[in-house]
C-alpha positions as CSV (number, residue, x, y, z in Angstrom):
1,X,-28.4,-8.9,-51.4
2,X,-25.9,-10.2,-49.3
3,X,-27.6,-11.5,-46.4
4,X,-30.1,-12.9,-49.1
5,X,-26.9,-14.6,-51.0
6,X,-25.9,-16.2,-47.2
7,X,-29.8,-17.1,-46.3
8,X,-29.7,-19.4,-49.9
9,X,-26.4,-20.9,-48.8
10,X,-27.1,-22.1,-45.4
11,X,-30.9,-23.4,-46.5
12,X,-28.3,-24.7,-48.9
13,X,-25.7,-26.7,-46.6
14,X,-29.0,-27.4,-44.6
15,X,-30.9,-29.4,-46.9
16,X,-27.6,-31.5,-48.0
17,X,-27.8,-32.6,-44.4
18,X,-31.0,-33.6,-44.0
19,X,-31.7,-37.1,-43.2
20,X,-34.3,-39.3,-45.3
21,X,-36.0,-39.8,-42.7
22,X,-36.2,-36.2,-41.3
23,X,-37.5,-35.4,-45.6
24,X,-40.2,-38.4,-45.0
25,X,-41.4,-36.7,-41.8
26,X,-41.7,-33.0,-43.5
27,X,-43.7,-34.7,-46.5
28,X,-46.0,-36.8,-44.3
29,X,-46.7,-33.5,-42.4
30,X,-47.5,-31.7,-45.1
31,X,-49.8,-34.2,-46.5
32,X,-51.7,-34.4,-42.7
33,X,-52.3,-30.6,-43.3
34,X,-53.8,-31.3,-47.1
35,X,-50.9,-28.9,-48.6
36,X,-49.7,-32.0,-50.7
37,X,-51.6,-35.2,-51.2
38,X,-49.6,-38.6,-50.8
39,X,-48.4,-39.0,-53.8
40,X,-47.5,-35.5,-54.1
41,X,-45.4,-35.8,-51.1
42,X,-43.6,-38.9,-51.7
43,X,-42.4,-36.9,-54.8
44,X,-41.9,-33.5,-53.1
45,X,-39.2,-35.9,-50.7
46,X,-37.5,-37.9,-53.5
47,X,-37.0,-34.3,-55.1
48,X,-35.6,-32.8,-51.9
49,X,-33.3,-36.0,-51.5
50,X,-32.0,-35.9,-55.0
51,X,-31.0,-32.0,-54.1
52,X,-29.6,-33.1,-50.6
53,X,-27.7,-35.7,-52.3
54,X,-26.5,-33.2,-54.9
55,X,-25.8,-30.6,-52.5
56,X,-23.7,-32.9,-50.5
57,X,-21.7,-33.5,-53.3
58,X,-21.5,-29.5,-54.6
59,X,-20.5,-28.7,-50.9
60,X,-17.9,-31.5,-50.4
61,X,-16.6,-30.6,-53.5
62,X,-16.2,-27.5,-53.2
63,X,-14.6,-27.9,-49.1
64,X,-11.9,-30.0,-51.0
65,X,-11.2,-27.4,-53.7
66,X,-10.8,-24.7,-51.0
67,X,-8.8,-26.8,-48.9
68,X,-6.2,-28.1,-51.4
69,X,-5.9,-24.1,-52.7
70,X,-5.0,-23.3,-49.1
71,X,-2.7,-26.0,-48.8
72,X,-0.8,-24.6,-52.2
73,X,-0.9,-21.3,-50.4
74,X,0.9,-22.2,-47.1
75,X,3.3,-24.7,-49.5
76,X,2.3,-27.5,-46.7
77,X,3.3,-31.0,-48.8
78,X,0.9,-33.4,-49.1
79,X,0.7,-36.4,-48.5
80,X,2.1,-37.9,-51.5
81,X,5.0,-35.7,-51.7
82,X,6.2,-36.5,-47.7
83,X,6.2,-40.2,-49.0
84,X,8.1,-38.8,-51.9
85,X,11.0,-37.0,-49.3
86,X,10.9,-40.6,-46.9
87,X,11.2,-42.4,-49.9
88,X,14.7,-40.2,-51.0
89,X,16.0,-39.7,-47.0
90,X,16.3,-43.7,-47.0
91,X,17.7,-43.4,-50.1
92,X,20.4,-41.3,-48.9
93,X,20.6,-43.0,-45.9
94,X,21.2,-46.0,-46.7
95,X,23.9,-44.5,-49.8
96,X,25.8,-42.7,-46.7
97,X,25.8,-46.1,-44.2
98,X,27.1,-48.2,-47.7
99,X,29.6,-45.8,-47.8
100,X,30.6,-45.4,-44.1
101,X,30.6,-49.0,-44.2
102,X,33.0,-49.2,-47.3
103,X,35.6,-46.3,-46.0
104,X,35.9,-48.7,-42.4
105,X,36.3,-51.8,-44.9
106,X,39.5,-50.0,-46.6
107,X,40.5,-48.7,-43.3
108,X,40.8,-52.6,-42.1
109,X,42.6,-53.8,-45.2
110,X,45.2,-51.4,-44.9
């Protein structure tokens, strides 16, 4: 069951990556041999692009998902969040030189 469960997966990820062209080729050859006529194999591509497409999506999808749950697991910040921590060390920065700069301005007064 397993090995049948990884054969459906990769014919899976296989197909998404098929190229139209690569599809066209596989119908015309089967309408050459007389398994499909022409019409029948302009549909028996379209079909297969639609689940290419569709697996593309499933598979990219589902890459994303598994990535971002292993990026919660190792606590690595995204993105978004180091902007976040930049955005608040400048703030910080910038707090500390206006303060530096405010303690020597007193110092000079006095």
């Amino acid at each position: 069951m397993k090995d049948l469960l990884k054969n459906v997966m990769y014919a899976g990820i296989g197909a998404a990556f098929l190229t139209r062209e690569k599809l066209e080729e596989v119908g015309k050859d089967l309408a050459e041999k007389g398994s499909l006529s022409v019409d029948e194999g302009k549909a028996f591509v379209d079909d297969l692009l639609k689940k290419s497409e569709s697996a593309k999506i499933n598979l990219e999808q589902w890459i994303g998902r598994k990535v971002e749950e292993r990026m919660k697991s190792c606590r690595c910040v995204n993105t978004d969040e180091l902007a976040e921590l930049r955005r608040r060390l400048d703030e910080l920065e910038a707090a500390l030189n206006k303060e530096t700069c405010c303690q020597q301005d007193s110092r000079n007064l006095d």
